[in-house]
PAVO-74721 format. One record per residue (C-alpha): residue number from 0; chain; x negated, y negated, z negated. Coordinates in steps of 0.02 Angstrom, whole numbers. Each point is the difference from the previous one (the first is absolute). Layout:
// residues N
+-----+----+--------+--------+--------+
:   i : ch :   east :  north :     up :
+-----+----+--------+--------+--------+
: NUM :  A :      X :      Y :      Z :
...
+-----+----+--------+--------+--------+
This chain:
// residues 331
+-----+----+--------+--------+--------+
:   i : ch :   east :  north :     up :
+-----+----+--------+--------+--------+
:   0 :  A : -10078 :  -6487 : -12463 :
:   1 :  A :     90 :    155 :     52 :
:   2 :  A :    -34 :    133 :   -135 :
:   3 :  A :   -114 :    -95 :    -98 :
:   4 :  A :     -6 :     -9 :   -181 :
:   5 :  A :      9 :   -179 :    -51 :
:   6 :  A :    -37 :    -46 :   -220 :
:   7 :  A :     82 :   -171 :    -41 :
:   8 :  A :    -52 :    -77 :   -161 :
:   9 :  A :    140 :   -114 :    -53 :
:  10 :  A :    126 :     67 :    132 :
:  11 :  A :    161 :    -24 :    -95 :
:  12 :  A :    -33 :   -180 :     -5 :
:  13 :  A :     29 :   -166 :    108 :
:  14 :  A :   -121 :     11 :    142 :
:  15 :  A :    -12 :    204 :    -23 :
:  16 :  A :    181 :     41 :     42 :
:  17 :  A :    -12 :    -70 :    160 :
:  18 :  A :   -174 :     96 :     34 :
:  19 :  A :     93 :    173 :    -71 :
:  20 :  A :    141 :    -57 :    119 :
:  21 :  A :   -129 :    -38 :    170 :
:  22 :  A :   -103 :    158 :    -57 :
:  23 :  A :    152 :    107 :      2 :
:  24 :  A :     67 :    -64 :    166 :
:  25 :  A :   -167 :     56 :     83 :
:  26 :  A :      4 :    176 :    -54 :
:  27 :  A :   -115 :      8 :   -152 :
:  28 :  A :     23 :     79 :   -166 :
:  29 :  A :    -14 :   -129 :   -140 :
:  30 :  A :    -60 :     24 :   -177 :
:  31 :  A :     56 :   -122 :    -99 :
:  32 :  A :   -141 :    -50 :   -142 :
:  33 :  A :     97 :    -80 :   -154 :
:  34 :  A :     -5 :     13 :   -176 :
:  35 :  A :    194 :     23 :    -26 :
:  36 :  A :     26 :    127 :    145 :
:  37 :  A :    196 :    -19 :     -8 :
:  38 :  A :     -2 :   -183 :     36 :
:  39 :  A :    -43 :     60 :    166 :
:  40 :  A :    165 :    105 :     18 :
:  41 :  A :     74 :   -135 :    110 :
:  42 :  A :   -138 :     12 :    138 :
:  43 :  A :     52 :    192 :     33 :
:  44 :  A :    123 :    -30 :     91 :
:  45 :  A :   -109 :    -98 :    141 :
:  46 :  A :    -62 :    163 :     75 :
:  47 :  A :     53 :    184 :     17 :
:  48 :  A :     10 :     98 :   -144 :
:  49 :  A :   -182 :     33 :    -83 :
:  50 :  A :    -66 :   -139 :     92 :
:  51 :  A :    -24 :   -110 :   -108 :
:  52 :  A :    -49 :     61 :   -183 :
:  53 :  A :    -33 :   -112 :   -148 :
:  54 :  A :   -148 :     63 :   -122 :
:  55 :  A :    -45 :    -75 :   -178 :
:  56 :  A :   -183 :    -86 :     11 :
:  57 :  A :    -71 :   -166 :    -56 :
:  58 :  A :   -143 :    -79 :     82 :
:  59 :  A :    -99 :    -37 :   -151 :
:  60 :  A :     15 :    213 :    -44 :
:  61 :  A :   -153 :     68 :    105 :
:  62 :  A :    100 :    194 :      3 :
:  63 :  A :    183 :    -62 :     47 :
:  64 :  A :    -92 :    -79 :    134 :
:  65 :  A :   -115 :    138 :     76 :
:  66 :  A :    185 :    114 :    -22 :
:  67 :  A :     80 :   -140 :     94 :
:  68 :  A :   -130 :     -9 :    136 :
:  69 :  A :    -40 :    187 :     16 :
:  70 :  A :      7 :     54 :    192 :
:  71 :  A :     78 :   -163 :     51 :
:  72 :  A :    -31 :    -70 :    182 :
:  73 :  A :      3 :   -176 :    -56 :
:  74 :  A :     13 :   -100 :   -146 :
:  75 :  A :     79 :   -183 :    -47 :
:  76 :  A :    -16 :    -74 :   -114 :
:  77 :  A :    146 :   -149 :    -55 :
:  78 :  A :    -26 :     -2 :   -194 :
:  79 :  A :    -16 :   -161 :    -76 :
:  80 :  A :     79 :   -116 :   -142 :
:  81 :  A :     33 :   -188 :    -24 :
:  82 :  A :    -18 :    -13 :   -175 :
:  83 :  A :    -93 :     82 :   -141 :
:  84 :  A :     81 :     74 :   -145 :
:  85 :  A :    -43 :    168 :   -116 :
:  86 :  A :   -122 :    106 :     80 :
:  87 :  A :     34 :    -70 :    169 :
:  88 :  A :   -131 :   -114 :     24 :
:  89 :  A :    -85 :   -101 :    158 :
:  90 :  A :   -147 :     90 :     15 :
:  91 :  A :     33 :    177 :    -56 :
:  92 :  A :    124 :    -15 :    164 :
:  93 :  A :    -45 :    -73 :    126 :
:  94 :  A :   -193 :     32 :    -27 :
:  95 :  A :    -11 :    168 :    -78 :
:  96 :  A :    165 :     92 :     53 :
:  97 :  A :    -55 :    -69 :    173 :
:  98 :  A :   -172 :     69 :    -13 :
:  99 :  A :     69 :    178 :    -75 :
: 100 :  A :    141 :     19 :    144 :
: 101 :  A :   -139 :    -46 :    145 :
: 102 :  A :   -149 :    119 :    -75 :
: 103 :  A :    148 :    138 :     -3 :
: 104 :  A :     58 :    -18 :    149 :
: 105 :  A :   -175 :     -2 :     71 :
: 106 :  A :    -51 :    168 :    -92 :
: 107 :  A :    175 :     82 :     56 :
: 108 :  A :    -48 :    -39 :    183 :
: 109 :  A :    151 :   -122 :     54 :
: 110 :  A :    -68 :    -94 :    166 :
: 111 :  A :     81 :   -151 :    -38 :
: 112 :  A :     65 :   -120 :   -152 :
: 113 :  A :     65 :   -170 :     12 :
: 114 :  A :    -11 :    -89 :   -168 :
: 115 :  A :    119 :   -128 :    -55 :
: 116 :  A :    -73 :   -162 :    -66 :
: 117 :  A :     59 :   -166 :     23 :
: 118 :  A :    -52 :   -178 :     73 :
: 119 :  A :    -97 :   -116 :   -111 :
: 120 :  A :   -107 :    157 :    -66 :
: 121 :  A :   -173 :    -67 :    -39 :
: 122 :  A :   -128 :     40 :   -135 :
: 123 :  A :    -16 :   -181 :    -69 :
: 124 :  A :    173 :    -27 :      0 :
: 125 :  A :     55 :    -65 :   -172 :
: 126 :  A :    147 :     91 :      7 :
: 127 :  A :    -39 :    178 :    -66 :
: 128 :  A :    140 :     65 :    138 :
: 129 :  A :   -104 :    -67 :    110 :
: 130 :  A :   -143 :     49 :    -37 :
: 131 :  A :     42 :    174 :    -37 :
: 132 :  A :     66 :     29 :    159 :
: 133 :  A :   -173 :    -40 :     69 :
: 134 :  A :    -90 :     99 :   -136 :
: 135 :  A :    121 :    140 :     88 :
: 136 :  A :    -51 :    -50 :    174 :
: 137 :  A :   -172 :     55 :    -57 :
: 138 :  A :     55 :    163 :    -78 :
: 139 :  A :     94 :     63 :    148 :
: 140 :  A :   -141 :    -46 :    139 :
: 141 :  A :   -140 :     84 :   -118 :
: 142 :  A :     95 :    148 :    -28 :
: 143 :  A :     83 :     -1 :    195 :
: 144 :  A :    -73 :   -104 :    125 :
: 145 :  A :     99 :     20 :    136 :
: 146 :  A :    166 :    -45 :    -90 :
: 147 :  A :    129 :   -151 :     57 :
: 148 :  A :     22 :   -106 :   -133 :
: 149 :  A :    147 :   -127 :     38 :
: 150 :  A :     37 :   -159 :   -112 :
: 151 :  A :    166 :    -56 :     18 :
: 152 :  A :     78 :   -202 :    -56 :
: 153 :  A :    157 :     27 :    -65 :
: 154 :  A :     96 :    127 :     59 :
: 155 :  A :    174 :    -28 :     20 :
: 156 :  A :    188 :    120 :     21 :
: 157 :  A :    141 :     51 :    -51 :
: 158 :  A :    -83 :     55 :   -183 :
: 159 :  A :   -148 :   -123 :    -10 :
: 160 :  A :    -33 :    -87 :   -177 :
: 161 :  A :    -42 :   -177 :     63 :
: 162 :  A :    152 :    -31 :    107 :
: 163 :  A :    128 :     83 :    -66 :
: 164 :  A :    -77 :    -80 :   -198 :
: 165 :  A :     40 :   -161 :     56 :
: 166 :  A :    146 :     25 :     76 :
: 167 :  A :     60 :     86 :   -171 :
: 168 :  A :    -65 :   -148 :    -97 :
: 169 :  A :    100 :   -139 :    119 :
: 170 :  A :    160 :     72 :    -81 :
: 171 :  A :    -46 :    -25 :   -181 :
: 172 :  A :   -107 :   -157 :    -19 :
: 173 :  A :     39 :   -172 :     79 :
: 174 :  A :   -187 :    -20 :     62 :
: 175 :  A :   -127 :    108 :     94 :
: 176 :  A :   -212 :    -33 :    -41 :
: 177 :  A :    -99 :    -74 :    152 :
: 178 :  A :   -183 :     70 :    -52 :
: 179 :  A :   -169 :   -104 :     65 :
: 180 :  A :     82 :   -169 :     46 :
: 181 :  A :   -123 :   -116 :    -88 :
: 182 :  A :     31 :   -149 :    -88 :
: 183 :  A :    133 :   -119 :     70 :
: 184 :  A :    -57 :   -144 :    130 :
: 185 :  A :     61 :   -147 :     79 :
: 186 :  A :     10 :     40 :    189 :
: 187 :  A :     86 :   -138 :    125 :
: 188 :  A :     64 :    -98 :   -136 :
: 189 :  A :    110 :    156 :    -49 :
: 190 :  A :    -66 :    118 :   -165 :
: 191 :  A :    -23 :    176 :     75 :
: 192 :  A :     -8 :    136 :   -134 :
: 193 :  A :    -12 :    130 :    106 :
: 194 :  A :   -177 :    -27 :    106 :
: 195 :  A :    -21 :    131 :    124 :
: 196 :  A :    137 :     97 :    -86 :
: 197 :  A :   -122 :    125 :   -106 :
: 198 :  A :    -90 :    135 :      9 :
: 199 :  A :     19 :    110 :    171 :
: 200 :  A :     52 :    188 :     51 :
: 201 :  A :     -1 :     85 :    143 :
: 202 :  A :    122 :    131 :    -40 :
: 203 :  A :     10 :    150 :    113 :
: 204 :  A :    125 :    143 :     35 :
: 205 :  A :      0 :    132 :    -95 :
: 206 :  A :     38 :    125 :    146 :
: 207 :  A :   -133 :    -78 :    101 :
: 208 :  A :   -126 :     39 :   -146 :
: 209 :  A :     63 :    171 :      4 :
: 210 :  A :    -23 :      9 :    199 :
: 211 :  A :   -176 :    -47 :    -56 :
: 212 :  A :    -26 :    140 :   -110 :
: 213 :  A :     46 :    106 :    124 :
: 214 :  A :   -105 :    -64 :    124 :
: 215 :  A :   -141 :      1 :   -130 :
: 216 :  A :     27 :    177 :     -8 :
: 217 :  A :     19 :     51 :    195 :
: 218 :  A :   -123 :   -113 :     87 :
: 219 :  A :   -183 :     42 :    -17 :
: 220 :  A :    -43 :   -189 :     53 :
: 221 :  A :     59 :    -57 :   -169 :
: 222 :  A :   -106 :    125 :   -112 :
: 223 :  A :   -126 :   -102 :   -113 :
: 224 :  A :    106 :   -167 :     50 :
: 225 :  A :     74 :   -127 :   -131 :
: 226 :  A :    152 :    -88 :     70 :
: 227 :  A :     89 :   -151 :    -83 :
: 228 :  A :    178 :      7 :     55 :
: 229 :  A :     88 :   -152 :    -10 :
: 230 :  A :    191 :    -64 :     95 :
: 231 :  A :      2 :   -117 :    141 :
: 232 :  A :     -3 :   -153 :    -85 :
: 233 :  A :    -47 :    -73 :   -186 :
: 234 :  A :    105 :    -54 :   -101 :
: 235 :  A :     -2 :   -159 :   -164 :
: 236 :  A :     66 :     76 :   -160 :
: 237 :  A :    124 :   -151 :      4 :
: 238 :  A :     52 :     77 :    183 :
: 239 :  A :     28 :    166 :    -67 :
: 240 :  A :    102 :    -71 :   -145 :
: 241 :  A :    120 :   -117 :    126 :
: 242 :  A :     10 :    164 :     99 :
: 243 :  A :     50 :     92 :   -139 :
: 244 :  A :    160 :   -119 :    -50 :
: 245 :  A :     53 :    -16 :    173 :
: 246 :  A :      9 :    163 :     25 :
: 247 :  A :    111 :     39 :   -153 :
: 248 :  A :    107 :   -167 :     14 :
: 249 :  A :    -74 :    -79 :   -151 :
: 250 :  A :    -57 :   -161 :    -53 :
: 251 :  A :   -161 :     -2 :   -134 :
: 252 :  A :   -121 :   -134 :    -59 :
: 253 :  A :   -158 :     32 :     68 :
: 254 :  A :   -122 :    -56 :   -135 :
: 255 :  A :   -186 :    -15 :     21 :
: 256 :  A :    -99 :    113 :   -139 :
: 257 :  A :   -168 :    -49 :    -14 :
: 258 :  A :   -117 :    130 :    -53 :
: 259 :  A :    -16 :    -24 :   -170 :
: 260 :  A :    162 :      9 :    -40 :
: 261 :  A :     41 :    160 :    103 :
: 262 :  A :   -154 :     40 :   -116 :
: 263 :  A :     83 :    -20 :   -155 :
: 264 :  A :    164 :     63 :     66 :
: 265 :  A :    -83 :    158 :     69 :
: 266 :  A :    -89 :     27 :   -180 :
: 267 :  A :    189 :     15 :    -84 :
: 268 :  A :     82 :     89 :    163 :
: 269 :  A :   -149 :    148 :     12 :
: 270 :  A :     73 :     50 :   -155 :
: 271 :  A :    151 :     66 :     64 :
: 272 :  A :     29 :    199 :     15 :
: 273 :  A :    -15 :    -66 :    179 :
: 274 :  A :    -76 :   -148 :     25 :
: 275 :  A :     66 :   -155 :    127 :
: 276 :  A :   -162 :    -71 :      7 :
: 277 :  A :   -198 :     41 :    -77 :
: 278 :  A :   -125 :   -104 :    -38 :
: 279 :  A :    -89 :     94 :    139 :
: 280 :  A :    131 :    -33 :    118 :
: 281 :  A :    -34 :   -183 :    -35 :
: 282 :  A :   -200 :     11 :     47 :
: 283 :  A :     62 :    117 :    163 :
: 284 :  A :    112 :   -162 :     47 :
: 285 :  A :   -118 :   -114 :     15 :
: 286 :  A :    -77 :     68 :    155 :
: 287 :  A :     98 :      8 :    171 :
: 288 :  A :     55 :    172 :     44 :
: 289 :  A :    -36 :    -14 :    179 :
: 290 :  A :    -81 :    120 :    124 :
: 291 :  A :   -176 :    -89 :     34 :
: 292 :  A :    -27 :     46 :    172 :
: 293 :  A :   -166 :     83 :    -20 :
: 294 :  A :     72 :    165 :     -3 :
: 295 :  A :    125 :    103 :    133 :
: 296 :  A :    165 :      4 :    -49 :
: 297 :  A :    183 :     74 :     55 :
: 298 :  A :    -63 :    -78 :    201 :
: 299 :  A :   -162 :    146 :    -10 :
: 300 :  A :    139 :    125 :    -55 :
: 301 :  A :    113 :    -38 :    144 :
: 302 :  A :    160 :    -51 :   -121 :
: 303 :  A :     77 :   -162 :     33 :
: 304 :  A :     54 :    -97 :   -176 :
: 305 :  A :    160 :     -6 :    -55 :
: 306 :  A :     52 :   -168 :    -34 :
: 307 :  A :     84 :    -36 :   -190 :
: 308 :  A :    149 :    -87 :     82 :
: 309 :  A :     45 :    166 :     75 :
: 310 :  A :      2 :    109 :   -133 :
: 311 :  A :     19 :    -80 :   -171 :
: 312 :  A :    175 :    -85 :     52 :
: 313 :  A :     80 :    184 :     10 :
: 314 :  A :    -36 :     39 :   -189 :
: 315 :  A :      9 :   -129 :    -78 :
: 316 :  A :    177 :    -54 :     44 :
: 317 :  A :     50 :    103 :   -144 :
: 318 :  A :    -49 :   -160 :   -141 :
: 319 :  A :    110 :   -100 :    106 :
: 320 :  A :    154 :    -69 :   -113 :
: 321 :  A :    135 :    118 :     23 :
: 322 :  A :   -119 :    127 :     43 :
: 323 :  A :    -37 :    115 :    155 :
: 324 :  A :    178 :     10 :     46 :
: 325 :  A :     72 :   -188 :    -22 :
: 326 :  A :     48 :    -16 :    177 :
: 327 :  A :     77 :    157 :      4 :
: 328 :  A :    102 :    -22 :   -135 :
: 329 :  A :     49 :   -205 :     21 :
: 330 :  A :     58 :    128 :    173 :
+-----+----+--------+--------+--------+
C-alpha cells in the first residue's frame, strides 16, 4: 500500500480507526470520508503529517462522494448505522449510499473496494437492517464486481457498543435481559428458564476485521469474494451476559425476555435520542448471528480469530466496583 491513495467512508469510527491506523502503518495516504471532518482530528496523529486527511462527504450526497473518491487507489467503504432516526434511514444507507460510493469509485478508476456489510444480511430478512444490507450487497456487485464485501457478527474492543453497553448497564440496574430463551420447561425434574441460553453470536475482533480489510484490499484472490467473519467459537446471549458480570465483579439477575416483551420494551426504548433497543433490533434477534459455513471466512484470509476471553477482559475492567485502579489503590 506504499504510496497509495486509500478513501475510507466512515473512518473516524469503530472499525475505521483501526483501518486508518493499519493503512497508515503500511505507507498509504488516507482520506478520511466523513460528514463532520473534525471528528476525525484524533486519527492524524496515526501517520506522518498529511497522511492522513479528513474530508466532509456523506454517502447518500452523489458529489461529496465523487470529491472523496477522485484519483483514489482504493476505496472502503465502513459506513453504516444501527438504528433509524431523521433522515438517516435503513435503506437510503446501506442500499443507496452503498450503491453511490461503489459506482464512484468504479468511474474514478480505484482497482479495489471492500464494502462493509454485516452477517445476517439477506433480502427476505424481516428485519429492514437486514435486509438493507443485502439490498446493498446488490448495489455494490452491480456497480463493482470485483469488490470484497465482508459481513462481520459482532465486533468487539476496547470502544464496541455491545460489550462495553452491558457492561455500563450491570452498574445501574439489578438485572441484565437474556433475549430468545423460550418459554420455561421442566427439564430433569428441575424448571430451566434459560433453554439453550438464547440467541447466539459469534463475535469477532475488531483488529482481525480490520486485517481483513486490508487483505481485501492487497490480495487479488479475494476480489469479487464475500467473506463472513466470525471468532473462534459461538457464543449464548446468556454466555455473553455471565461473561460480562464476571468480568466486572458483579452479580445481576439474568432474566429471560421473551420476544414480545423486548417488543414492547423496544417500542418505548427506540424513542430515546439514542435508543437501547428498536423494534428492529428485536426481529434481527431472533435469528442466530453465526457464520454459516457456506462462505470463506478469516481461515481464506490467513488471520487466525481472536478469542473474546483475550481481549474484552482488558477494557472492561474499568466497570469493575472501585474502578480501573481498585487494586492499586486498596495498594
Amino acid at each position: 500500500m506504499q504510496d497509495k491513495l486509500v478513501t475510507v467512508f466512515g473512518g473516524s469510527g469503530f472499525i475505521g480507526r483501526h483501518v486508518v491506523q493499519r493503512l497508515a502503518a503500511a505507507g498509504a495516504r488516507v482520506r478520511v470520508a466523513i460528514r463532520h471532518p473534525g471528528e476525525g482530528a484524533y486519527l492524524q496523529p496515526m501517520g506522518d503529517v498529511a497522511q492522513i486527511v479528513p474530508v466532509r462527504a456523506s454517502v447518500t450526497h452523489e458529489a461529496s462522494v465523487r470529491a472523496a473518491v477522485a484519483d483514489a487507489d482504493a476505496v472502503v467503504n465502513l459506513v453504516g448505522i444501527l438504528y433509524e432516526k431523521g433522515r438517516r434511514r435503513f435503506d437510503a444507507i446501506h442500499r443507496d449510499g452503498a450503491g453511490i460510493v461503489a459506482r464512484a469509485a468504479k468511474e474514478a478508476g480505484a482497482a479495489m473496494l471492500v464494502h462493509m456489510s454485516a452477517l445476517g444480511a439477506d433480502p427476505d430478512s424481516r428485519s429492514r437492517y437486514a435486509a438493507s444490507k443485502a439490498a446493498g450487497e446488490e448495489a455494490v456487485r452491480a456497480a463493482f464486481p470485483e469488490a470484497v464485501i465482508l459481513r462481520p457478527s459482532v465486533v468487539f474492543g476496547p470502544q464496541d457498543g455491545f460489550f462495553n453497553l452491558f457492561a455500563s448497564l450491570a452498574r445501574f440496574t439489578p438485572v441484565l435481559p437474556v433475549f430468545g430463551c423460550g418459554w420455561p420447561r421442566v427439564r430433569g425434574g428441575r424448571l430451566d428458564i434459560y433453554g439453550d441460553g438464547g440467541v447466539k453470536f459469534q463475535p469477532v475482533y475488531v483488529g482481525d476485521v480490520a486485517d481483513a480489510v486490508i487483505k481485501g484490499l492487497t490480495e487479488r484472490a479475494c476480489a469479487g469474494q464475500t467473506y463472513e467473519l466470525g471468532g473462534p467459537a459461538a457464543y449464548s446471549f446468556k454466555a455473553i451476559m455471565e461473561l460480562i458480570l464476571r468480568e466486572t465483579g458483579r452479580k445481576r439477575l439474568l432474566v429471560p425476555l421473551p420476544y414480545f416483551i423486548a417488543s414492547i420494551e423496544a417500542f418505548f426504548l427506540q424513542l430515546l435520542p439514542k435508543p437501547l433497543l428498536t423494534t428492529d433490533q428485536v426481529t434481527l434477534l431472533k435469528t442466530d448471528n453465526v457464520v454459516s459455513g457456506k462462505l470463506p471466512g478469516l481461515a481464506e484470509l490467513g488471520i487466525e480469530p481472536t478469542g473474546v476471553e483475550a481481549i474484552v477482559p482488558v477494557y472492561l475492567d474499568r466497570y469493575h466496583p472501585g474502578g480501573r485502579f481498585r487494586r492499586a489503590l486498596r495498594a
